[in-house]
N, C-alpha and C positions, 0 to 999 in steps of 0.2 A: 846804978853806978852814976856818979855825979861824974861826967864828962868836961873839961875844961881844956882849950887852948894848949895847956900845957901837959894835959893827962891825956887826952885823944889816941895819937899812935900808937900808946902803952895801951892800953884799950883794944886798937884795934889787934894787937899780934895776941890779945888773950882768945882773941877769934878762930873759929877751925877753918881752915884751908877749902875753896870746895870745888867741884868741876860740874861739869853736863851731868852726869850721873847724879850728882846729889841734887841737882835740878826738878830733875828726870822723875826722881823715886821720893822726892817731900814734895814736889806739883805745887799745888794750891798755897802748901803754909809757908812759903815763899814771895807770893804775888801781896803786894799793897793791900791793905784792905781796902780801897776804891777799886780794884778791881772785879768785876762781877761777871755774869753769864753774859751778860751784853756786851762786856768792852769789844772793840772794834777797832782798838788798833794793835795790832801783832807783825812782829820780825820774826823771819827765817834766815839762819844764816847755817849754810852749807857747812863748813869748819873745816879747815886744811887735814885734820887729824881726820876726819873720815866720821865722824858723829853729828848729825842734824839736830840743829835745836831750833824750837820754837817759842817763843817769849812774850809776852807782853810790854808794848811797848807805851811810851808816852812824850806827848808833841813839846814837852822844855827840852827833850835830846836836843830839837834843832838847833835853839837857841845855843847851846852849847856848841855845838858841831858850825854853826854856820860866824862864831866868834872869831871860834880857831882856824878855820877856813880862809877868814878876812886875815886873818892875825898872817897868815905864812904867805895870802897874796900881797901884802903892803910889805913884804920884807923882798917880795919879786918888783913893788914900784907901781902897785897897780894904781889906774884910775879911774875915773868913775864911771866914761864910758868904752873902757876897753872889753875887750869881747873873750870870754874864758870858753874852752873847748874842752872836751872829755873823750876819753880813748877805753874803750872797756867795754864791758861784756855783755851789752843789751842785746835784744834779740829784737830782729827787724821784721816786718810783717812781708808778706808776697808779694802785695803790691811796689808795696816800696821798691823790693828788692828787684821785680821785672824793669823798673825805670832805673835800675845801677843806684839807689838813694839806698848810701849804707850807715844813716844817721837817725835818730830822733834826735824831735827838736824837744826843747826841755824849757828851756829862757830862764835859769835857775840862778839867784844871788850865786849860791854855795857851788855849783857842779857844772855853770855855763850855758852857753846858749844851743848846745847840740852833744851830741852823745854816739863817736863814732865808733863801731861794732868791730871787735877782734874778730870775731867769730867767720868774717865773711874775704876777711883779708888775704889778700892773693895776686901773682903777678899780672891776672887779667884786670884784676879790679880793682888793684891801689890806684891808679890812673885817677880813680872818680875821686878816692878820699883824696888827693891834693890836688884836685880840679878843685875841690868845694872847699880846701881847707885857705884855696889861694882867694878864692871867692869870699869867706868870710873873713879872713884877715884879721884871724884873732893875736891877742898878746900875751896870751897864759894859755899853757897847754896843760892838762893832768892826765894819769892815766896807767895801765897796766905796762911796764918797761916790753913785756914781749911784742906789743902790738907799736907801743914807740920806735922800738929797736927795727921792727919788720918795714913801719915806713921810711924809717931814716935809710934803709938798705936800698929800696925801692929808690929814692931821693940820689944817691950815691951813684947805684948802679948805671940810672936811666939821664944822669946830669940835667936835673929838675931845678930851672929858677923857681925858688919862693917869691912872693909879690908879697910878703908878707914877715915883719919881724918880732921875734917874740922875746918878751921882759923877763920870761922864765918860765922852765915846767917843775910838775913835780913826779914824780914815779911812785907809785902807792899798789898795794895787794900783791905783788911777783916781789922773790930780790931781785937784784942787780949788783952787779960786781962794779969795782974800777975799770975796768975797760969798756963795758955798757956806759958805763956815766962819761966817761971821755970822748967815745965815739958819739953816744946823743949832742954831747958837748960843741964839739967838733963840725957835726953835720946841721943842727938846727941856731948852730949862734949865741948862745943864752946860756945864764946859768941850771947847772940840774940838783933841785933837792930831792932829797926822800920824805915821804913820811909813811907813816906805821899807825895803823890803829885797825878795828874790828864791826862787825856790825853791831855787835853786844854793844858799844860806845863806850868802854871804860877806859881807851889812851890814847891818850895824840902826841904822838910824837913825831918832831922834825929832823932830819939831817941836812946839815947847810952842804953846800956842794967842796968837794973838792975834801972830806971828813969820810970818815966810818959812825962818826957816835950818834945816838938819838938823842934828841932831848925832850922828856915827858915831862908835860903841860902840868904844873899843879892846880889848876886851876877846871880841868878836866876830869882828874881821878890824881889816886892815889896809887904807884907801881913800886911792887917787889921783887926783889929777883931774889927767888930763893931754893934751898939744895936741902933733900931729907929732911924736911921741916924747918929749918932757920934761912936767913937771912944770909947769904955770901957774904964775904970780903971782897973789897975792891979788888978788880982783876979775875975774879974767878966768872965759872959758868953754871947758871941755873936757870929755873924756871919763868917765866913771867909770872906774876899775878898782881890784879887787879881792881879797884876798887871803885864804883864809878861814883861820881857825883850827879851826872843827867839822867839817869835810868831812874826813874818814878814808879812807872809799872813793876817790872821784878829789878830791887835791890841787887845787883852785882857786887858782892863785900867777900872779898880775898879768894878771888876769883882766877883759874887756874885757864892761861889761855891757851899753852900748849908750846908756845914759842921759848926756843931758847936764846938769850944774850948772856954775854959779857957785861959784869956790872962795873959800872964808870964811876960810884961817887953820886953824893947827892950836894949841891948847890942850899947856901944857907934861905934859897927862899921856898926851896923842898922841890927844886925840878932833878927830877931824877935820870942822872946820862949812862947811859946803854952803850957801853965802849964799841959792841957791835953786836948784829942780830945775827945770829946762830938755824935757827930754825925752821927758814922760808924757802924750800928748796926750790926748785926750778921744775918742780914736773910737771910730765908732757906724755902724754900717749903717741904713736905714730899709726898714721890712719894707712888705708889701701897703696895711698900712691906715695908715701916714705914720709908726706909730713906732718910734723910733731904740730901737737894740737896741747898747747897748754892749757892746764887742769883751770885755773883760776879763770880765766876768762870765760874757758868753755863751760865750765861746771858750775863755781860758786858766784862768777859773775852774774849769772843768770837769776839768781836767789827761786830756783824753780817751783814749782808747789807742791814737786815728791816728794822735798825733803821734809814735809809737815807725814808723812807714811813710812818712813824708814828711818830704824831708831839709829842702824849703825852700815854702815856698808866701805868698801872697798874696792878696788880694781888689778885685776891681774890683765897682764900683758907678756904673753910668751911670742908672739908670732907677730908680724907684720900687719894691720890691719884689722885685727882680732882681740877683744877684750873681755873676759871674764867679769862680772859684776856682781858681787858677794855679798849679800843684801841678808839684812837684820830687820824684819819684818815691824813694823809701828799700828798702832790702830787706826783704821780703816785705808792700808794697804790692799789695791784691788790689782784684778786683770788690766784695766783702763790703766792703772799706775805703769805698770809695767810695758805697756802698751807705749803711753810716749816716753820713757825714756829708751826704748829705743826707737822710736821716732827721733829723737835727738841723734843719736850716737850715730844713726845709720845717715841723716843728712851730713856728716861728716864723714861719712864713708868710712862708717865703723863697722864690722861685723860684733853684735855683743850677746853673749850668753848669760843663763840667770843663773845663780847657786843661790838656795834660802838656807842659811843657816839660823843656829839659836846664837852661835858667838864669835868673835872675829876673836882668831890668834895673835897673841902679842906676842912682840917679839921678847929677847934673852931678858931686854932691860925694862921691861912691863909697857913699852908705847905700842903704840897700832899703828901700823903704816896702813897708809889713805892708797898708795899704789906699790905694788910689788911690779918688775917690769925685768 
């Protein structure tokens, strides 16, 4: 096919549709042909939907990823030496954690100079994160809305001067509602964006504050939103899928990510707006002593190394405290595997049990839910 400027998108919808599974089960006639027994650099990325994928990756994603990065912090005001801060879902070592340090330090362009952990947040221990947050004195915040939302309460509750003003955050991996953005709004001073994208790297998209819509980067990938195999009308509600341009290692082309939006219209320079995101629920387990431990921070924040041994799994939660884990067995699944994750669950004062099935039940309308509860 002679591909041109003006024949491309026509081109691209002669394309089949694909998801994790088509990934999954072609493997190899998928990856670049520079990809070999040797490559060494691979992403895991958890998946909201409850299916682990592992990929080949390649180091032009940054440059892509650290553009658009720049691109949403200069529309916050940034400068050259202001100081960016991250909120999300690393895991802190022991030592650290016996000295109350519930950060790594990172010093990153794209992701800032420290990296503070949902994971360990608590009314004993926020004290430390705005002890150090007043101490570094950053101007750009980013980060998971639940762990945002958790210090702003902290900040409220306990009448905490900031020594410190910020130019903007942005809230990324959780939704958030209108009233999370007003309250963030409210409590930290600054404007609140959103933005949307995935560890595959196929969309970036921003919400300016005080909006519902996204808007996808053309310059990042290409996004559709489509129903039964076509493309929606303005206003209606379907699928995402997406197309990347930074993935070198495996091609991401009409790539199914599992989120639902509202389509908004595509702008004549091909940025594509998502009137609103449908898909990203809020879930949360409730541990021993009642509180809710969200999935994203806890789980895919983490980008664990289970999930390279478990092709598909899910979480049941009938009882307080108590977690079912419904596990789709992957090659080289061990005793050790299963081993820490619950070492995980339980320092959250999870109790968690194992089910090995061959297949996760979907539900009426053929999706998998990631938690039943």
């Amino acid at each position: 096919i002679n591909i041109t400027p003006q024949n491309a998108l026509e081109v691209l919808e002669r394309l089949p549709l694909i998801d994790k599974k088509t990934i999954r089960e072609e493997g190899r006639t998928l990856y670049s042909d520079r990809i070999t027994d040797l490559w060494d650099n691979w992403a895991n990325t958890g998946g909201s939907t409850g299916e682990p994928l592992r990929f080949p990756s390649h180091h032009t994603k940054l440059q892509f990823e650290g553009i658009h990065e720049m691109m949403l912090y200069q529309k916050m005001g940034i400068s050259i030496m202001d100081i960016i801060v991250s909120i999300d879902g690393q895991r802190i070592n022991e030592d650290k954690l016996s000295k109350h340090i519930y950060y790594n330090s990172m010093d990153s362009v794209m992701y800032g100079k420290a990296h503070f952990s949902t994971l360990y947040m608590s009314d004993e221990n926020l004290k430390y994160y705005v002890e150090e947050l007043n101490r570094m004195r950053p101007k750009i915040l980013r980060g998971y809305p639940s762990g945002i939302l958790d210090l702003c309460r902290f900040i409220n509750e306990n009448h905490i001067e900031l020594s410190f003003q910020l130019k903007g955050l942005y809230l990324t991996s959780e939704n958030f509602d209108d009233e999370d953005e007003k309250y963030i709004e409210q409590t930290l001073h600054c404007p609140v964006y959103g933005q949307y994208g995935q560890t595959e790297m196929c969309i970036f998209a921003i919400k300016e504050p005080h909006t519902t819509a996204y808007e996808c980067s053309p310059l990042y990938g290409i996004t559709e939103v489509i129903k039964d195999g076509k493309h929606v009308n303005i206003g209606e509600e379907g699928e995402i899928f997406v197309t990347s341009f930074c993935q070198r290692g495996l091609p991401f082309i009409r790539y199914a990510t599992g989120d639902l939006a509202v389509y908004g219209g595509t702008k004549e320079d091909g940025t594509v707006i998502l009137s609103s995101l449908k898909g990203r629920a809020k879930d949360y387990i409730i541990n021993s002593e009642g509180k809710k431990i969200y999935l994203v921070g806890f789980i895919f924040g983490g980008h664990l190394e289970a999930f390279n041994y478990i092709r598909s799994w899910q979480l049941e939660q009938n009882e307080i405290g108590k977690v079912n884990l419904r596990i789709v067995k992957n090659k080289g699944y061990s005793i050790e595997t299963e081993k820490k994750l619950k070492e995980i669950f339980l320092k959250e004062k999870i109790d968690i049990t194992f089910t090995y099935v061959e297949k996760i039940k979907k539900t009426n309308s053929g999706k998998q839910l990631f938690l039943i509860q």
